[in-house]
C-alpha positions in Angstrom: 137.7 2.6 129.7 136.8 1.4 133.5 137.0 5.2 135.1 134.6 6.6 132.4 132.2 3.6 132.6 132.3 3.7 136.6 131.3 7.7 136.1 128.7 6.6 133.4 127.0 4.2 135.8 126.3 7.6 138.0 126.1 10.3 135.7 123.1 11.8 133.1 123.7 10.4 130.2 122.1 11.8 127.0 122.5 13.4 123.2 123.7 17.6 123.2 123.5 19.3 119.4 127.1 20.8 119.8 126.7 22.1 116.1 123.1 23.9 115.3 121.5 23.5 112.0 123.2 26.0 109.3 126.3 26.5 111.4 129.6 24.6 109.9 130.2 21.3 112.0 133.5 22.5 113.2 135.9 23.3 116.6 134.5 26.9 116.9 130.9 26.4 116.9 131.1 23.0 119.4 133.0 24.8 121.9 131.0 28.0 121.9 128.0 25.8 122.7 129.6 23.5 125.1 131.2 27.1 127.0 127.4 28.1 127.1 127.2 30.6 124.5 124.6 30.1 122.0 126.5 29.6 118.4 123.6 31.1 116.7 124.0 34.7 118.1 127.4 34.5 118.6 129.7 32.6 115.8 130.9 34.9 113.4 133.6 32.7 112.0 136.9 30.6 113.1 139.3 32.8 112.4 139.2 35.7 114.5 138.7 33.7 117.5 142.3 32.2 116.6 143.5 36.0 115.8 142.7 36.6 119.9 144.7 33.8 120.7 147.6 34.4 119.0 147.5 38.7 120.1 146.2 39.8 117.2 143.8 42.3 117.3 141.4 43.1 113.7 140.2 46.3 113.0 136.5 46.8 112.6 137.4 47.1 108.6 139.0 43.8 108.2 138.7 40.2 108.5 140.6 37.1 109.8 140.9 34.0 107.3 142.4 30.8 108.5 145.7 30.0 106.8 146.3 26.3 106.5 149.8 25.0 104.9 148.7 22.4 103.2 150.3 19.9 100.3 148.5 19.3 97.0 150.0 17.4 94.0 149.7 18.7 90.4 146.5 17.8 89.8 145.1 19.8 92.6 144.4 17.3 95.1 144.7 17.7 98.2 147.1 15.5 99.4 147.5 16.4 103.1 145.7 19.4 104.9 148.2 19.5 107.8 151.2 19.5 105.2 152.7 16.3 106.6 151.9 17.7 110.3 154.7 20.5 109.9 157.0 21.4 112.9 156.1 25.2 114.0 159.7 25.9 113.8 159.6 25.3 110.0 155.7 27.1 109.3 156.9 30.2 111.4 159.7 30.3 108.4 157.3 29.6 105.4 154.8 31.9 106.7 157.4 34.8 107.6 158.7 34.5 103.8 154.9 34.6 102.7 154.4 38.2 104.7 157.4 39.6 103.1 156.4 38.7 99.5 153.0 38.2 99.5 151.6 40.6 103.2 153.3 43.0 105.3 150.2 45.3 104.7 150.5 45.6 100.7 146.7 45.8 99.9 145.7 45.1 103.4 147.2 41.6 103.4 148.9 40.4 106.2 150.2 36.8 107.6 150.3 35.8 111.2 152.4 32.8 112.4 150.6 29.9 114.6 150.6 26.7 115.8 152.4 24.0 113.0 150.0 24.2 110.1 147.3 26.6 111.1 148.1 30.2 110.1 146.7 33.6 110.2 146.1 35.5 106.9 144.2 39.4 107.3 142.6 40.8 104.8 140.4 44.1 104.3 136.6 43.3 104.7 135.3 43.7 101.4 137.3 40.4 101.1 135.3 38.6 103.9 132.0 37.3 101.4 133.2 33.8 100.2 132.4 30.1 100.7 135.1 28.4 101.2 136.0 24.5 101.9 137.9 23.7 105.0 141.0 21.5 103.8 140.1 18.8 106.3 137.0 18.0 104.2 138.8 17.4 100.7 141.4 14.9 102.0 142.4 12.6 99.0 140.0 14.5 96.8 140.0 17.4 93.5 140.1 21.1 95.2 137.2 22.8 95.2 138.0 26.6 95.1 136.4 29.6 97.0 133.3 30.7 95.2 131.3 34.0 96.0 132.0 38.0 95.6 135.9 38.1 97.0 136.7 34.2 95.7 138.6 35.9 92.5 141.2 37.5 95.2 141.1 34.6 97.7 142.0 32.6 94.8 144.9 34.5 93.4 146.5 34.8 96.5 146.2 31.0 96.9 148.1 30.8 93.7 150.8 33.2 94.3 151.5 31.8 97.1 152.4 28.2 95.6 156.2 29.2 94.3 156.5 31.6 98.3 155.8 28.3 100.3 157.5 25.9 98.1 160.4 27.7 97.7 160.7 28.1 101.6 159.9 24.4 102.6 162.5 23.1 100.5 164.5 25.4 102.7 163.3 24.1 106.4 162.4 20.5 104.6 158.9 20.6 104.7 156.1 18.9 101.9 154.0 22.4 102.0 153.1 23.2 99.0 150.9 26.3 99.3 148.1 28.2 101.5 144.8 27.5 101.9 142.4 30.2 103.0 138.8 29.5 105.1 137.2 29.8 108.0 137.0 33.7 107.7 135.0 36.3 110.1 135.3 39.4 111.5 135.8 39.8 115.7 133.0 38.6 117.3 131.4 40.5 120.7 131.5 37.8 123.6 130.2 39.0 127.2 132.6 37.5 129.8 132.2 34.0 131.2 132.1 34.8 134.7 129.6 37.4 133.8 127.3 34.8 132.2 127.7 31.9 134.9 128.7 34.0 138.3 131.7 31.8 138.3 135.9 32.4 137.1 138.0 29.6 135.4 140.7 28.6 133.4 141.6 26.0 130.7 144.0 24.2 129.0 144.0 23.5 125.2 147.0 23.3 122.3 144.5 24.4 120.2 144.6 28.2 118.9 140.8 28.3 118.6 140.2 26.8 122.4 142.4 29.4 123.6 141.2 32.0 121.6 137.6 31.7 122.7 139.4 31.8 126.3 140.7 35.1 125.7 137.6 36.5 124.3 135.9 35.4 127.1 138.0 36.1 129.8 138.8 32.6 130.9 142.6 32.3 132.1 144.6 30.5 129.5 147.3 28.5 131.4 150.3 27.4 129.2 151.0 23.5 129.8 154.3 22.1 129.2 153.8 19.3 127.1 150.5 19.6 125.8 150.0 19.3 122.3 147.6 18.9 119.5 149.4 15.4 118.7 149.1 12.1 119.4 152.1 13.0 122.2 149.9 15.3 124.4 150.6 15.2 127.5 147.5 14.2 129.0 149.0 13.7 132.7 150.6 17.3 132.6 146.8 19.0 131.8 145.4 16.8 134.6 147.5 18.1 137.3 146.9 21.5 135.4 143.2 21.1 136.3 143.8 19.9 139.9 146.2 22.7 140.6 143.9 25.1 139.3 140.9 24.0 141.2 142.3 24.7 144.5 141.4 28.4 144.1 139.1 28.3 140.8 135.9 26.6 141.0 136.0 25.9 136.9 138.6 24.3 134.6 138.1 23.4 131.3 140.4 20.5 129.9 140.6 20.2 126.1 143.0 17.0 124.2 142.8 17.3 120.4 144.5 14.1 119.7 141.0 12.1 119.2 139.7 14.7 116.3 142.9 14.6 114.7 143.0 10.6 114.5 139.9 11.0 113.4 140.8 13.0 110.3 143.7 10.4 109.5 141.1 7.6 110.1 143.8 6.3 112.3 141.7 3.4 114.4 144.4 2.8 116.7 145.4 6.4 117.3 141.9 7.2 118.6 141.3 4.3 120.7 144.8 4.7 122.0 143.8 8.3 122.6 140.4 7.4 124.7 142.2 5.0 126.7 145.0 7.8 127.8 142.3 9.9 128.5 140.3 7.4 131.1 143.7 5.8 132.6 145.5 9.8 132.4 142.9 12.4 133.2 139.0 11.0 134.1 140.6 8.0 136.9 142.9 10.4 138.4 141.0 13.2 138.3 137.9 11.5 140.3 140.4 10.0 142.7 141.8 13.8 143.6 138.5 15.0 144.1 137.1 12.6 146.3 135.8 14.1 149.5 135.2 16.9 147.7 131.8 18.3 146.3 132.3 18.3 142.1 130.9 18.9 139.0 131.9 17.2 135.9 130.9 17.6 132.2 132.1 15.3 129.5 131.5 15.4 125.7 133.2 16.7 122.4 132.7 19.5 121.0 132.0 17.7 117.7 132.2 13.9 115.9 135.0 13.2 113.4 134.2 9.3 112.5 137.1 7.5 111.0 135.2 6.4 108.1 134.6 10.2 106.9 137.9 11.2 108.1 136.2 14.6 108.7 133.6 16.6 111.6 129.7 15.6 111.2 127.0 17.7 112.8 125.8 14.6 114.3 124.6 15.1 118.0 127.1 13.7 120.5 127.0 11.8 124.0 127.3 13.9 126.8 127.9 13.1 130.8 126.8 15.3 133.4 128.1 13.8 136.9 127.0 15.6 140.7 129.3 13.9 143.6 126.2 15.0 145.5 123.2 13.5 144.0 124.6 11.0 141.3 121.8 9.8 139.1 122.5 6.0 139.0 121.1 5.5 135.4 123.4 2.8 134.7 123.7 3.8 131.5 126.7 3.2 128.8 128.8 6.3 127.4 128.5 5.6 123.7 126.8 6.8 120.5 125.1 3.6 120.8 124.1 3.8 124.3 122.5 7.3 124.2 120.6 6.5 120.8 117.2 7.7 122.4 117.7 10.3 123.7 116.3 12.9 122.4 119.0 16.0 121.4 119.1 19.0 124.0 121.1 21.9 122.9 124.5 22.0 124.1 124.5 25.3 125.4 122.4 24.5 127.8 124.6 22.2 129.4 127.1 24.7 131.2 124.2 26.5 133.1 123.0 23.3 134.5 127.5 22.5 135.3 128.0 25.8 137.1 123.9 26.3 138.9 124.3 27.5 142.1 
């Protein structure tokens, strides 16, 4: 990666906690803190910050679950959390036959299509006090159920839905075998971005929860052709994005999935694959467009998903802070080996010190 390690060699290099201690290690709570807003006032689950993405707005009576079509064998393992990665055109199907048997408002239950496997399932809020296991974290392993007050009706709507979902991916050929409900919350109350930092934006993400925390914080959402959450993103497409939209915007957020999701398949190759498209695709470019110009850049994820786990840690990760105007000249190395030092700083920090006047 010869762009990123040329940016390294001038950049602040360090350790940001994405993921504070007693907050799940997961995509909602590392991009709050890398957008600047502190996860510990303001998380109040994944869910509803995928309901804004998708349009749909909860009542101050119920709450958003997470609805994953996912593929377990018959002895409850699960066997694939993505269901085989399933086309949207086939989920929209499954989930639209799980509305009409299962939702469509009987007892407050209703199902909103997304984005291939992640779906929308809303329930009244005396269901929202569970404990439940994100799919992602049982990969190859025994189901372990919802526990807690509501985990008897989280749990028999799991199970009715197994003959709904089966019955309607043998129909669109998909290996979904049921739903899997987690991640639940109720909306949370977000002050605007350009409120908090003086300063408008946009981004790009295929990700429902990226865009979702856009909406709720009135940051522009711009629709990329060609970006997706796959190893087939379109990493040249969001770059140009980006450049386009800095001509009148002085902040774009850029976010690729394709690194966490090779990360829960512990595919090796797919994630070094994916780093290298993102130095030769989006940082090289990027840099070279700006030149001349006075920028800005922060780099870091918004959470770790080693190969070996096949699932998100709350470790601390390396962050890059780069200033055209007063590069630091550290010659350091961007790496979890090459920021070991450092000692953490909290990641929502970061974006005040990106956008200071």
């Amino acid at each position: 990666m010869p762009h990123l390690a040329d940016l390294a060699a001038r950049a602040e290099l360090g350790r940001a906690a994405v993921i504070p201690d007693g907050l799940p290690p997961g995509s909602d709570v590392g991009n709050l803190a890398i957008l600047g807003y502190d996860p510990a006032r303001y998380h109040t689950g994944r869910a509803p910050i995928e309901a804004a993405a998708m349009g749909v707005e909860l009542a101050p009576d119920e709450v958003a679950y997470r609805c994953n079509l996912v593929t377990m064998d018959d002895h409850d393992t699960m066997v694939d959390f993505a269901a085989g990665h399933v086309a949207s055109e086939q989920s929209h199907a499954i989930v639209a036959a799980l509305d009409d048997e299962l939702g469509g408002g009987r007892d407050g239950v209703r199902f909103f299509p997304g984005v291939e496997y992640r779906h929308l399932c809303v329930l009244p809020r005396e269901y929202a006090d569970a404990d439940c296991v994100p799919p992602h974290d049982l990969t190859g392993q025994r189901a372990v159920l919802p526990t807690g007050p509501a985990s008897p009706f989280l749990v028999r709507l799991m199970d009715a839905s197994r003959p709904v979902v089966r019955a309607a991916a043998t129909e669109v050929g998909s290996i979904a075998t049921q739903i899997w409900l987690w991640g639940q919350g109720m909306r949370p109350q977000l002050p605007r971005f350009d409120d908090q930092f003086g300063v408008g934006g946009r981004l790009s993400s295929a990700v429902d929860l990226v865009r979702g925390l856009g909406v709720l914080m009135g940051i522009d959402v711009v629709d990329v052709p060609g970006a997706t959450a796959g190893f087939d993103n379109d990493y040249a497409a969001q770059r140009d994005a980006a450049i386009e939209s800095l001509r009148d915007r002085d902040f774009f957020m850029l976010h690729v999935e394709a690194t966490d999701e090779a990360g829960h398949q512990g595919a090796i190759d797919e994630k070094v694959g994916a780093l290298e498209r993102w130095d030769a695709d989006i940082i090289g470019p990027l840099v070279r467009a700006l030149d001349g110009e006075r920028y800005r850049v922060l780099l870091l994820p918004d959470h770790a998903t080693p190969c070996a786990l096949r699932t998100h840690t709350a470790d601390p990760v390396p962050y890059l802070l780069f200033d055209s105007e007063s590069p630091v000249g550290s010659g350091g190395e961007y790496t979890e080996r090459g920021v070991a030092a450092c000692a953490p700083v909290a990641a929502h920090h970061l974006m005040g010190r990106l956008l200071r006047a």
